[in-house]
KENUZA-799728 format. One record per residue: residue in three letters; residue number from 1; x, y, z of N, C-alpha, C in turn. Coordinates in Angstrom, 1 decimal, always signed. Layout:
// KENUZA-799728
ala, NUM, X, Y, Z, X, Y, Z, X, Y, Z
...
//
This chain:
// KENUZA-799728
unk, 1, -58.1, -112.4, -73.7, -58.8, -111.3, -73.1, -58.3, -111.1, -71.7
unk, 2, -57.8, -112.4, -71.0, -57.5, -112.5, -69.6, -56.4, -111.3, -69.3
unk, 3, -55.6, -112.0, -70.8, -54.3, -111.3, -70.4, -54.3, -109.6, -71.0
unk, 4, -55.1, -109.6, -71.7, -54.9, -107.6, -71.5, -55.7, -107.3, -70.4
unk, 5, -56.5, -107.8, -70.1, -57.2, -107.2, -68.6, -55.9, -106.5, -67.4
unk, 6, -55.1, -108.2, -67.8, -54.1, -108.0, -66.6, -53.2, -107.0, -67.0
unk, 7, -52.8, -107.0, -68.6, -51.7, -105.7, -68.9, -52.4, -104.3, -68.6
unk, 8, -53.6, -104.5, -68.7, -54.5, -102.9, -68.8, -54.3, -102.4, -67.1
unk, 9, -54.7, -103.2, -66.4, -54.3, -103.3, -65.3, -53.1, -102.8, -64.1
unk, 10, -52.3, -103.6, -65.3, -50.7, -103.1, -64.6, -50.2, -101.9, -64.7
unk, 11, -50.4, -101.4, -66.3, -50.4, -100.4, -67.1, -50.9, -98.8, -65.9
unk, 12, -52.1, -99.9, -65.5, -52.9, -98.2, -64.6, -52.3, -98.0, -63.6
unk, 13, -52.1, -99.2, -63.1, -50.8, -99.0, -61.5, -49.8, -98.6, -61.6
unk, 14, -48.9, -98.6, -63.0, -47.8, -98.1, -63.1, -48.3, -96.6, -63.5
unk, 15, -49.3, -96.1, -63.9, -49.5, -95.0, -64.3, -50.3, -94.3, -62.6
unk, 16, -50.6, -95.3, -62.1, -50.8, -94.2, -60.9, -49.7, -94.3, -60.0
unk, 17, -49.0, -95.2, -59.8, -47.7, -95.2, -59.0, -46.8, -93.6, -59.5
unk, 18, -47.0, -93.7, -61.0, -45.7, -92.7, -61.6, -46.9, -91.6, -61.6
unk, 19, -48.0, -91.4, -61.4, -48.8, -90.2, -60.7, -48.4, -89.9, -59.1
unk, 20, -48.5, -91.3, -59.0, -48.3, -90.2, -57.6, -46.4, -90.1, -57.2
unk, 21, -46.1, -90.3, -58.3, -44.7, -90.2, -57.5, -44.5, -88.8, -58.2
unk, 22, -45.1, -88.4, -59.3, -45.0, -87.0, -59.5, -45.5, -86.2, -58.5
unk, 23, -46.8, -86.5, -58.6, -47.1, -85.5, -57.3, -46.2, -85.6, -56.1
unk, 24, -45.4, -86.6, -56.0, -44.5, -86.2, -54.7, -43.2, -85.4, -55.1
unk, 25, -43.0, -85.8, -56.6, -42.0, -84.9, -57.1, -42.1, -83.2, -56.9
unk, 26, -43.5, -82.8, -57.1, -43.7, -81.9, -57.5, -44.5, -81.1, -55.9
unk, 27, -44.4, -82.2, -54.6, -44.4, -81.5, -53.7, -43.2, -81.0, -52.8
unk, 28, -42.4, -82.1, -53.4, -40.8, -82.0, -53.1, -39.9, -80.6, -53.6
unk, 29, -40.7, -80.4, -55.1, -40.0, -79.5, -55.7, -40.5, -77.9, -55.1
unk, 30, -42.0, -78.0, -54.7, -42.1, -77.1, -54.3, -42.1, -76.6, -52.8
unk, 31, -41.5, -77.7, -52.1, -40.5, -77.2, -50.7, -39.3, -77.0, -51.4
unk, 32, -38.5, -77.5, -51.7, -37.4, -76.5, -52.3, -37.2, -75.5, -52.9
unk, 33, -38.4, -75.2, -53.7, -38.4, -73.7, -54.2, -38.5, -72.8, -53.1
unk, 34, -39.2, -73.1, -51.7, -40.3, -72.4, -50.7, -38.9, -71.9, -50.0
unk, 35, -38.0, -73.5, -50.1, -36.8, -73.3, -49.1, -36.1, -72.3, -49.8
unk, 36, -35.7, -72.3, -51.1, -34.7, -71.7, -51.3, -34.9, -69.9, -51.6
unk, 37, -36.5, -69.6, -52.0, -37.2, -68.6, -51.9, -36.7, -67.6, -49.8
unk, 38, -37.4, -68.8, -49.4, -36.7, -68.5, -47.9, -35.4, -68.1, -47.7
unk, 39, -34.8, -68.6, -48.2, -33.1, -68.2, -48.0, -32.4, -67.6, -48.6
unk, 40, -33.4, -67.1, -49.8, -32.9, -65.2, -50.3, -33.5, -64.4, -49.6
unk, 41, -34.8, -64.7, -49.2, -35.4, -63.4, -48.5, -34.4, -63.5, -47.4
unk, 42, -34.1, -64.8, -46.5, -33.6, -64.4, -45.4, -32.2, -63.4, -46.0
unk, 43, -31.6, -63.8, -46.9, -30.7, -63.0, -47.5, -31.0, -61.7, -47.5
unk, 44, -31.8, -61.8, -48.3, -32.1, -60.2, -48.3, -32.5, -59.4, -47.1
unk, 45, -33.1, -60.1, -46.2, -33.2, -59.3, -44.8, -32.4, -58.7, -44.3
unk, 46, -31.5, -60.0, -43.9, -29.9, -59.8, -43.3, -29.1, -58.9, -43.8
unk, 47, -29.5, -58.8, -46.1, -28.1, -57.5, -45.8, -29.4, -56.3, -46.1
unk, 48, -30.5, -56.2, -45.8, -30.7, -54.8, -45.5, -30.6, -54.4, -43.9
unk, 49, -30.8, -55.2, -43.0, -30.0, -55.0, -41.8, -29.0, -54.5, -41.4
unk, 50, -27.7, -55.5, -42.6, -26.1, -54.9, -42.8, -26.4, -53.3, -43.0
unk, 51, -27.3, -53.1, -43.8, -27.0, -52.0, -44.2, -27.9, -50.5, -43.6
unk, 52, -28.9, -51.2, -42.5, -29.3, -50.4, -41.3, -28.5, -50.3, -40.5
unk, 53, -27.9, -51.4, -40.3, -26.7, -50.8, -39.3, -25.3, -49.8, -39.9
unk, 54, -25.2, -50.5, -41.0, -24.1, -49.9, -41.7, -24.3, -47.9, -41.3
unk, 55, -25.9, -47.9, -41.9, -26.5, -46.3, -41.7, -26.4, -45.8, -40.8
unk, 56, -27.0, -46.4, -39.5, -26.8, -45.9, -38.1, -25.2, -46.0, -37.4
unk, 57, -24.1, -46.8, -38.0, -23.2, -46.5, -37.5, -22.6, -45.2, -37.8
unk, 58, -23.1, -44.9, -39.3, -22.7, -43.7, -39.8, -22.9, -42.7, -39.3
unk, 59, -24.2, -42.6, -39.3, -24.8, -41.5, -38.3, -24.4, -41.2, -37.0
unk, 60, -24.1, -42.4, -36.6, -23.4, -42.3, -34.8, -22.0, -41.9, -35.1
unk, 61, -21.3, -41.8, -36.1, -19.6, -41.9, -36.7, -20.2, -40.5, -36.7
unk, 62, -20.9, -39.4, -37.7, -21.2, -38.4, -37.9, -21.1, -37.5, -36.8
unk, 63, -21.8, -38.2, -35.6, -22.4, -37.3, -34.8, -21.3, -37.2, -33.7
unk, 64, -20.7, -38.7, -33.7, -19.5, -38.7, -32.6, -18.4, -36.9, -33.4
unk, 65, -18.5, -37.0, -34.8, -17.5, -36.0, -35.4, -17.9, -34.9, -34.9
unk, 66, -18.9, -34.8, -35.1, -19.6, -33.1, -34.2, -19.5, -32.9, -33.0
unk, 67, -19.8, -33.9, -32.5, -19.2, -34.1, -30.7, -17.9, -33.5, -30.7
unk, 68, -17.0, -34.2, -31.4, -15.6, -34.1, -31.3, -15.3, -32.4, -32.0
unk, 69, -15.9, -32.2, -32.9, -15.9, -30.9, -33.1, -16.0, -29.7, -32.4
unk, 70, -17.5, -29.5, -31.8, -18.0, -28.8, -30.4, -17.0, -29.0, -29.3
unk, 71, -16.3, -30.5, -28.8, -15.3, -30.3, -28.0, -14.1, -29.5, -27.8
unk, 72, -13.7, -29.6, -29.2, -12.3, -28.6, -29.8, -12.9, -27.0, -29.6
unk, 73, -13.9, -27.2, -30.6, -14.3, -25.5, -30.1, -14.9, -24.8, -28.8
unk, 74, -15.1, -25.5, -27.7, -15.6, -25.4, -26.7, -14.0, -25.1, -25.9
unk, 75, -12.9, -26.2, -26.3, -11.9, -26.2, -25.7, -11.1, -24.7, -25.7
unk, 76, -11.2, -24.2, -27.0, -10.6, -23.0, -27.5, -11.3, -22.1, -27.2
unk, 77, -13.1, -22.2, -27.0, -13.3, -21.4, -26.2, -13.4, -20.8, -25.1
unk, 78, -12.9, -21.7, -23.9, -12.6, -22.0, -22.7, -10.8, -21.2, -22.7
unk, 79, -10.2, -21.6, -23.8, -8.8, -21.5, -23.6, -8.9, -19.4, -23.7
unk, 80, -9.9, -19.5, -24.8, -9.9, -17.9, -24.6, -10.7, -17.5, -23.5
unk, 81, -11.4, -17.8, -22.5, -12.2, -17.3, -21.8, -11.2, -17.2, -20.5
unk, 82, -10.5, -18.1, -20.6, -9.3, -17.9, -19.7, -7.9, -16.9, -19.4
unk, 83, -8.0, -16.7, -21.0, -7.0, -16.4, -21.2, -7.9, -14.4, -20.9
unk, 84, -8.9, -14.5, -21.3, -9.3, -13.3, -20.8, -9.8, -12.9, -19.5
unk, 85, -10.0, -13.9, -19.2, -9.8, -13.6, -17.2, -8.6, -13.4, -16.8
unk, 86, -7.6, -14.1, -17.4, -6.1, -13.6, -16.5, -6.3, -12.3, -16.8
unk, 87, -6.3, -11.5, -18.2, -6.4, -10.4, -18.7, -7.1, -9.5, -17.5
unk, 88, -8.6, -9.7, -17.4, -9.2, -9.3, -16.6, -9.0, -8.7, -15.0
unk, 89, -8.2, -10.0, -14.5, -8.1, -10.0, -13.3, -6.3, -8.8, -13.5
unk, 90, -5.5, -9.2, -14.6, -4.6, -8.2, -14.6, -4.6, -6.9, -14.3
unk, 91, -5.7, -6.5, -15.2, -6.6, -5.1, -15.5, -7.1, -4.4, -14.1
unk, 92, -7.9, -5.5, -13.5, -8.4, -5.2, -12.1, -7.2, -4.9, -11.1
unk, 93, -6.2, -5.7, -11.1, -4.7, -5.4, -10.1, -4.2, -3.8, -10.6
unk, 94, -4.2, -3.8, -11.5, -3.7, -2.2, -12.1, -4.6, -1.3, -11.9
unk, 95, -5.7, -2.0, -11.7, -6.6, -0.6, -11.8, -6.9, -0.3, -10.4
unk, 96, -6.6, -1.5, -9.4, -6.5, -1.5, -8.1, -5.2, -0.4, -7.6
unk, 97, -4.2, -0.6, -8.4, -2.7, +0.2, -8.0, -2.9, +1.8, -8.6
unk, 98, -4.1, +1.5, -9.7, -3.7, +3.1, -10.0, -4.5, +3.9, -9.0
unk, 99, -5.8, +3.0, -8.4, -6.6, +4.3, -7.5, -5.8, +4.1, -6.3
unk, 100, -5.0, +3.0, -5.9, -4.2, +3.6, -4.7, -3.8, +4.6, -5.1
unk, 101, -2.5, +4.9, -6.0, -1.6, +5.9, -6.1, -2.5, +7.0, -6.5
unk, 102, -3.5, +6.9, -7.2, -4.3, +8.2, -7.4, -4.8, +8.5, -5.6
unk, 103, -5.0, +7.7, -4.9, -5.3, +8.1, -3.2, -4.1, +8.6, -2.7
unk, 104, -3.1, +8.2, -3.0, -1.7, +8.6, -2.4, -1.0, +9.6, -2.5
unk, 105, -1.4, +10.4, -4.0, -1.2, +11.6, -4.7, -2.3, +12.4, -4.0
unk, 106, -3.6, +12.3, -4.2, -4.8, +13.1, -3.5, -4.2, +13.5, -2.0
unk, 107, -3.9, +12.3, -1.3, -3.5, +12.7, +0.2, -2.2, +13.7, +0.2
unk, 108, -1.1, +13.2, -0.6, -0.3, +14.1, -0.4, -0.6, +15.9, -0.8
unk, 109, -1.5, +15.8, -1.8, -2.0, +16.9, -2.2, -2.7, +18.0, -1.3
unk, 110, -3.8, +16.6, -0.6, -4.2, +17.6, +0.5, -3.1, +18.2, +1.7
unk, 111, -2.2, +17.4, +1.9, -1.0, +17.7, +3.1, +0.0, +18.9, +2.6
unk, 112, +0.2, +19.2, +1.5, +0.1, +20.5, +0.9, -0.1, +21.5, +1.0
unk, 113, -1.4, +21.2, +0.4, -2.3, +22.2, +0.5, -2.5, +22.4, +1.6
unk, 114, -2.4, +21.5, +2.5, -2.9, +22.3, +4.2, -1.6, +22.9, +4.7
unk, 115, -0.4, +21.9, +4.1, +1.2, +23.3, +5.0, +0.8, +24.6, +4.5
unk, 116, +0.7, +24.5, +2.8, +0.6, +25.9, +2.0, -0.5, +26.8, +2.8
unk, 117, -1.4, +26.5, +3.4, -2.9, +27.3, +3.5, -2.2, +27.4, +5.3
unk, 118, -1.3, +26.5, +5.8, -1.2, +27.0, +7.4, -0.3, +28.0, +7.4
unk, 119, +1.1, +28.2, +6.2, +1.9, +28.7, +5.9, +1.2, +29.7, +5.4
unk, 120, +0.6, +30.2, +4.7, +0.1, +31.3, +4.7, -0.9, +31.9, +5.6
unk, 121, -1.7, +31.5, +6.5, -2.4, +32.0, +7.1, -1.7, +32.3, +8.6
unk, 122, -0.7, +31.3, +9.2, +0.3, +32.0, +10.3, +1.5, +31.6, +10.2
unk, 123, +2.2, +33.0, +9.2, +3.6, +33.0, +9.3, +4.2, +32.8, +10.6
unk, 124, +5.5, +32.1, +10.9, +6.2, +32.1, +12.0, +6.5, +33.7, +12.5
unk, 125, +6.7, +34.6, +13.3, +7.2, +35.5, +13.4, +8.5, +35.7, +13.7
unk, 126, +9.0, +36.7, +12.8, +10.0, +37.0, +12.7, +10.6, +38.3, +14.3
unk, 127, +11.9, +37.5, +15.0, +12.2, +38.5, +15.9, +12.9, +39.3, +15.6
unk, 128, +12.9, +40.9, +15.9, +14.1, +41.4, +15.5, +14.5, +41.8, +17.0
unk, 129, +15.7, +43.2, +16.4, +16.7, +42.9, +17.7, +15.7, +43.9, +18.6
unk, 130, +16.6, +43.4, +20.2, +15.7, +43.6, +21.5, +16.4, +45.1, +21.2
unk, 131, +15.2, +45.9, +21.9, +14.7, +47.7, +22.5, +15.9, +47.6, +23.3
unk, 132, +16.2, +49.2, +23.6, +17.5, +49.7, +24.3, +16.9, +49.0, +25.7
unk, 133, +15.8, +49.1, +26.3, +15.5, +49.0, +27.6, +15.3, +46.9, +28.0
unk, 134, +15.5, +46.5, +27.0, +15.4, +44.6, +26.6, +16.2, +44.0, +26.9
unk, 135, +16.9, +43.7, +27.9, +18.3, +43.0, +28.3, +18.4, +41.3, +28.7
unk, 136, +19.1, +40.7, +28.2, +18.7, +39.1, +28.5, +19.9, +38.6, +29.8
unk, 137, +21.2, +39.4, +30.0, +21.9, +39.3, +30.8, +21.9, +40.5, +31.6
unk, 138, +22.5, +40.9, +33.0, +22.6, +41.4, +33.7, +23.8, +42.5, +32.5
unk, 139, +23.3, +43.9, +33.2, +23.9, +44.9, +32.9, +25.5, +44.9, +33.4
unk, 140, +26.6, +45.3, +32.3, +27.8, +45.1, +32.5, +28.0, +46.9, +33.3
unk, 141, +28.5, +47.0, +34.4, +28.8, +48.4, +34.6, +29.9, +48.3, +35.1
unk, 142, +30.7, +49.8, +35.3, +31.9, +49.8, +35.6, +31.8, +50.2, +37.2
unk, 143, +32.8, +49.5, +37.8, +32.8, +49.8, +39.2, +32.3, +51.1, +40.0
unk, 144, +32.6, +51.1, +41.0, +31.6, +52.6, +41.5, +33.3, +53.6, +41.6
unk, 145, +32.7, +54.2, +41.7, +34.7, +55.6, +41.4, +35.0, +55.2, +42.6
unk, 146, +34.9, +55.1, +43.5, +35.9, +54.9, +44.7, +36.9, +53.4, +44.5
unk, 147, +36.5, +52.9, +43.2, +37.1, +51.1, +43.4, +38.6, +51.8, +41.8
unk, 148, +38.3, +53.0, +41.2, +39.3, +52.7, +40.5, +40.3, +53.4, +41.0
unk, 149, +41.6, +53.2, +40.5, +42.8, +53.7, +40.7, +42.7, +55.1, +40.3
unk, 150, +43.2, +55.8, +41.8, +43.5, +57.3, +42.1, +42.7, +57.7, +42.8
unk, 151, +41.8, +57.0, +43.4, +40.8, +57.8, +44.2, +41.0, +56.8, +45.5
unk, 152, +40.8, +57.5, +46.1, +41.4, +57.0, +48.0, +40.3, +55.7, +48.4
unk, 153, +40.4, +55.2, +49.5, +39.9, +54.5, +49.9, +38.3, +55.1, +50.2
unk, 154, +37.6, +54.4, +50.5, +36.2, +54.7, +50.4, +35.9, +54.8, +52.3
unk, 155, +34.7, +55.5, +52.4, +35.2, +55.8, +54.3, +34.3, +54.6, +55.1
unk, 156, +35.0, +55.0, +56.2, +33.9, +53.8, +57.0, +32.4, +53.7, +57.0
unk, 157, +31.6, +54.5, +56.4, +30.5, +54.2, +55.8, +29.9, +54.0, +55.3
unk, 158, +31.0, +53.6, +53.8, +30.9, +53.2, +52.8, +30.7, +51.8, +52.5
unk, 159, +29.7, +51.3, +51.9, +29.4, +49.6, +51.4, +29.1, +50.1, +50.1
unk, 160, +29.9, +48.7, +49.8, +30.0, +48.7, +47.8, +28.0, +47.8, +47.6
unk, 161, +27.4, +49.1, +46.3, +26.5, +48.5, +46.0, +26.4, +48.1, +44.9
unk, 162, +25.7, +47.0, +44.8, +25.5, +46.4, +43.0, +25.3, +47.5, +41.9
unk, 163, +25.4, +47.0, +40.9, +25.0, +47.9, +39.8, +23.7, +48.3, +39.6
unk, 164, +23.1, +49.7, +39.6, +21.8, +49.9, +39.6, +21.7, +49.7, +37.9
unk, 165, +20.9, +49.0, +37.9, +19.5, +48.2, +36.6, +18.8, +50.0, +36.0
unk, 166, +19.2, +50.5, +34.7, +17.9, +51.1, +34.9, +16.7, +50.2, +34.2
unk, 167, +15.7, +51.2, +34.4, +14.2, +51.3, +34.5, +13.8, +50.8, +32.8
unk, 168, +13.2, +49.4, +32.5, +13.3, +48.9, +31.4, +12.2, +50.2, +30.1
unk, 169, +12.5, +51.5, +29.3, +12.2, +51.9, +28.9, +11.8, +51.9, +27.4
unk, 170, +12.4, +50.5, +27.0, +12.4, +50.1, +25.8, +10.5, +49.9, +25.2
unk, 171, +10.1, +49.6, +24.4, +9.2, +49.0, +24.5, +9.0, +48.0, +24.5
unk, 172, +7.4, +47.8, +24.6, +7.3, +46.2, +25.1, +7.0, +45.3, +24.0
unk, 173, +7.3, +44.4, +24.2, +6.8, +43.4, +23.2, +5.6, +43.0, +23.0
unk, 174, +5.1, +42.9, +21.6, +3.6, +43.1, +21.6, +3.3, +41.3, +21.3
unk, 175, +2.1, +40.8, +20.9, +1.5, +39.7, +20.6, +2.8, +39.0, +19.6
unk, 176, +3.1, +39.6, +18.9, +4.2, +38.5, +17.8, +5.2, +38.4, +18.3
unk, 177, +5.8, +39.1, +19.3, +7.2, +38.8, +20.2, +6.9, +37.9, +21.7
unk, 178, +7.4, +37.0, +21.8, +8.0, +36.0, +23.1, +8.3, +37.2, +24.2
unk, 179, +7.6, +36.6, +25.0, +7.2, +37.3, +26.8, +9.0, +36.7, +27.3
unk, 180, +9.7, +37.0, +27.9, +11.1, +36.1, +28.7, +10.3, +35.5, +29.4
unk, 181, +10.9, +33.9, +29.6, +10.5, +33.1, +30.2, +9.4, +32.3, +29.6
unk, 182, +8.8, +32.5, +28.0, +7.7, +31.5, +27.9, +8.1, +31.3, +26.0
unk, 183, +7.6, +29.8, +26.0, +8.3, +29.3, +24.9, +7.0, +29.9, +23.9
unk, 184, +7.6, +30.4, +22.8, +6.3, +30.3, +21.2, +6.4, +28.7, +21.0
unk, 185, +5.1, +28.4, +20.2, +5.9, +27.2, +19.1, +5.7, +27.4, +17.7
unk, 186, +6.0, +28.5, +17.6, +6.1, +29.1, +16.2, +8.2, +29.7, +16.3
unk, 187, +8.8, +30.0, +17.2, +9.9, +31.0, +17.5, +11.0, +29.9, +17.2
unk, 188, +11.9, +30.2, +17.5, +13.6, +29.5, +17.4, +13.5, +28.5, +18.6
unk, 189, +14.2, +27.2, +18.7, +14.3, +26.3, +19.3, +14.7, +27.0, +20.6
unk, 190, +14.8, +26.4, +22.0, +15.0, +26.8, +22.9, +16.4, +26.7, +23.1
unk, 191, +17.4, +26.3, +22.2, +18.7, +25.9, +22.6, +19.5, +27.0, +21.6
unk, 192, +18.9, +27.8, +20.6, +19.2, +28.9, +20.1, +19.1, +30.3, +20.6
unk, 193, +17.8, +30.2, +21.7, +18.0, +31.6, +22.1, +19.4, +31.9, +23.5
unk, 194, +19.4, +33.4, +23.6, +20.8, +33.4, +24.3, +19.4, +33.1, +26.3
unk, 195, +20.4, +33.1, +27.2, +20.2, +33.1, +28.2, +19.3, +34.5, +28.6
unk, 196, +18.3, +34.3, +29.3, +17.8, +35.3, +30.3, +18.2, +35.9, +31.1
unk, 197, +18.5, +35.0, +32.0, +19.9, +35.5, +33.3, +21.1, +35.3, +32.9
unk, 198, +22.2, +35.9, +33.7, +23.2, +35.9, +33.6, +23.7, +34.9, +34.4
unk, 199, +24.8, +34.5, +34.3, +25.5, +33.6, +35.6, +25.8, +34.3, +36.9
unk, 200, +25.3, +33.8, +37.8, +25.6, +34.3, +39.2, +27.1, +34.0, +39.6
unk, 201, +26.8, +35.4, +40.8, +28.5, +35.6, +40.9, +28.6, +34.8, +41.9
unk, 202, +29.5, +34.4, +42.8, +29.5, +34.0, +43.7, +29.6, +35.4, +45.2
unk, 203, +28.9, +35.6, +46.2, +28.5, +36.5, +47.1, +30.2, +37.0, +47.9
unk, 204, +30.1, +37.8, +48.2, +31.1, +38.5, +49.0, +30.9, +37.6, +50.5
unk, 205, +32.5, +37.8, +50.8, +32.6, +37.3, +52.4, +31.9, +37.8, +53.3
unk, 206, +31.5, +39.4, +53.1, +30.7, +40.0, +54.4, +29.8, +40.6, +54.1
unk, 207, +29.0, +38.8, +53.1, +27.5, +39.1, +52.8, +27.2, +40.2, +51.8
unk, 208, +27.9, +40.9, +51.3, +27.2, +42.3, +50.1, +27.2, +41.7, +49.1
unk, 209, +26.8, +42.1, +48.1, +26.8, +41.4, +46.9, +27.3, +42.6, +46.0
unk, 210, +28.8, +42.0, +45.5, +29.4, +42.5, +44.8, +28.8, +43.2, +43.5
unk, 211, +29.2, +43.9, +42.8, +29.3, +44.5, +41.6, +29.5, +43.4, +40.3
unk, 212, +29.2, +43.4, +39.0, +29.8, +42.5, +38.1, +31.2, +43.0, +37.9
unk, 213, +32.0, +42.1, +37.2, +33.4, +42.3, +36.8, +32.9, +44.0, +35.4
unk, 214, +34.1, +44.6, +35.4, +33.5, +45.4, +34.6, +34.3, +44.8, +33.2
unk, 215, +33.7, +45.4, +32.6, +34.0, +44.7, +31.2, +35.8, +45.2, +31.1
unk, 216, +36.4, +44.1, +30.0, +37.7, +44.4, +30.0, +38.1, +44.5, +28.6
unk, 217, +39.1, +44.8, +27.7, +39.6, +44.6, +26.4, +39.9, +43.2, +26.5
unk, 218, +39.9, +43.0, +25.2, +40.1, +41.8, +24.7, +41.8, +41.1, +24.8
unk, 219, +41.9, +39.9, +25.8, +43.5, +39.7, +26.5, +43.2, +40.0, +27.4
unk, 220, +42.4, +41.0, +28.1, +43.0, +41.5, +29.5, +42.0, +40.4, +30.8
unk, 221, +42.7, +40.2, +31.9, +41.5, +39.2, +32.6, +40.6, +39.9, +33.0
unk, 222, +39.5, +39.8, +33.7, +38.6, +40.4, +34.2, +38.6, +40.7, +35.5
unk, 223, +38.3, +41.7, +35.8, +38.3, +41.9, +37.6, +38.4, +41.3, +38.7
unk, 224, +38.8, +40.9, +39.3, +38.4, +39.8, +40.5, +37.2, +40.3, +41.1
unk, 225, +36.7, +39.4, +41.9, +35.6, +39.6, +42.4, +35.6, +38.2, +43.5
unk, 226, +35.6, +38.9, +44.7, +34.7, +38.7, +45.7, +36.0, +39.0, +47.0
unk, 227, +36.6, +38.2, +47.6, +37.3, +38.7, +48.4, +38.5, +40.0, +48.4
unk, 228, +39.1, +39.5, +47.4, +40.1, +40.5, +46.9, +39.4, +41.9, +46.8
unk, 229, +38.1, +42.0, +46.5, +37.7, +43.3, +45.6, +36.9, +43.6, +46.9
unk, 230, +36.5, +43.0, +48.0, +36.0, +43.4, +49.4, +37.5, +43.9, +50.0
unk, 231, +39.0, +44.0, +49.8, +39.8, +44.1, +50.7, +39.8, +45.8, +50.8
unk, 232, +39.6, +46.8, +50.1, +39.6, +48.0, +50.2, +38.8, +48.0, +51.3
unk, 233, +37.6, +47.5, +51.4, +36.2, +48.0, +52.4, +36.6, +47.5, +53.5
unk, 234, +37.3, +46.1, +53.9, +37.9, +45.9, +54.9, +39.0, +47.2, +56.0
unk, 235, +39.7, +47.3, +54.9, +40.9, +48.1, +55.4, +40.4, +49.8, +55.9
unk, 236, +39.2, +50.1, +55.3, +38.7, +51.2, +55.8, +38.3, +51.0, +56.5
unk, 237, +37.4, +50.1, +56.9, +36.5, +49.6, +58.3, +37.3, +49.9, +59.5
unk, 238, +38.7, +49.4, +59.5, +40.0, +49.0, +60.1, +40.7, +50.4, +60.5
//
């Protein structure tokens, strides 16, 4: 009886020993499941992570492309906006040159029109030829009769007188004709009209004042004048 006591005994120790060694089996086993349960989920965290980032890289890849897009077309449309300012500013230089020249044309137009409108409103006047009585040089006359050949000496109370001037009966010049002596500035330059006076003669030796030479044919000299042509009046005196 002793000895099944002691086998019944042993029996229970070995049956609670391999009790409790299950239950450590089966606390063991269920940290390993816990673990290994853990280290899929961590798995699975990690690649849905991979694959939030994966997403958001994309998205940022996507959006960098639209960037890059908008840059290009931003660039082109800068390159036209440029390209139509040169245009512009072109347009503006020409349009600048044409209203000069359209001002250039205008002015000349008015300077024209103002010769045309002074040209018509005061013709230059036309001079025609001077009146019988209008003389611009001294009158050509022929000596007095006692100085030509065949008539005698002249007597001692004779003095040779200048040529009498007549009395200017021409008419006068009105408003459109030049006064002698005063310039138009409408008339002929002053280096085209003829002389007013004539050249002075040189005076006789005893003070009279000679006669002009009288006119002569063409070849022949002209008269002497001044002592020579006093020697008749001399020799009467005498």
């Amino acid at each position: 009886m002793a000895k099944t006591k002691e086998l019944s005994k042993d029996v229970r120790d070995k049956i609670v020993d391999l009790h409790k060694a299950g239950m450590g089996y089966k606390t063991i086993a269920k940290q390993l499941g816990e673990k290994h349960l853990a280290a899929v989920e961590e798995r699975k965290i990690k690649s849905l992570v991979a694959l939030l980032v994966e997403t958001q890289m994309k998205k940022l890849e996507i959006k960098l492309r639209h960037f890059e897009e908008l840059e290009t077309i931003m660039d082109r449309e800068k390159e036209a906006l440029e390209l139509q300012r040169q245009q512009l500013l072109t347009e503006r230089q020409a349009f600048h040159m044409e209203q000069l020249k359209y001002a250039e044309m205008k002015a000349r137009q008015q300077m024209e029109q103002q010769q045309a409108n002074a040209a018509a409103q005061g013709p230059t006047p036309h001079h025609g030829p001077p009146g019988p009585g209008m003389h611009h040089g001294p009158t050509h006359h022929g000596p007095p009769p006692a100085m030509h050949s065949g008539h005698g000496p002249p007597g001692p109370g004779f003095h040779p007188m200048g040529p009498h001037h007549p009395q200017q009966t021409g008419p006068m010049g009105g408003p459109g004709q030049p006064m002698p002596g005063r310039m138009m500035p409408g008339g002929p330059p002053p280096g085209s009209m003829p002389p007013m006076m004539g050249p002075r003669h040189p005076g006789a030796p005893n003070g009279m004042y000679p006669g002009p030479s009288p006119v002569q044919p063409d070849g022949m000299p002209p008269a002497s004048v001044g002592p020579q042509a006093a020697a008749p009046a001399r020799v009467a005196d005498n």
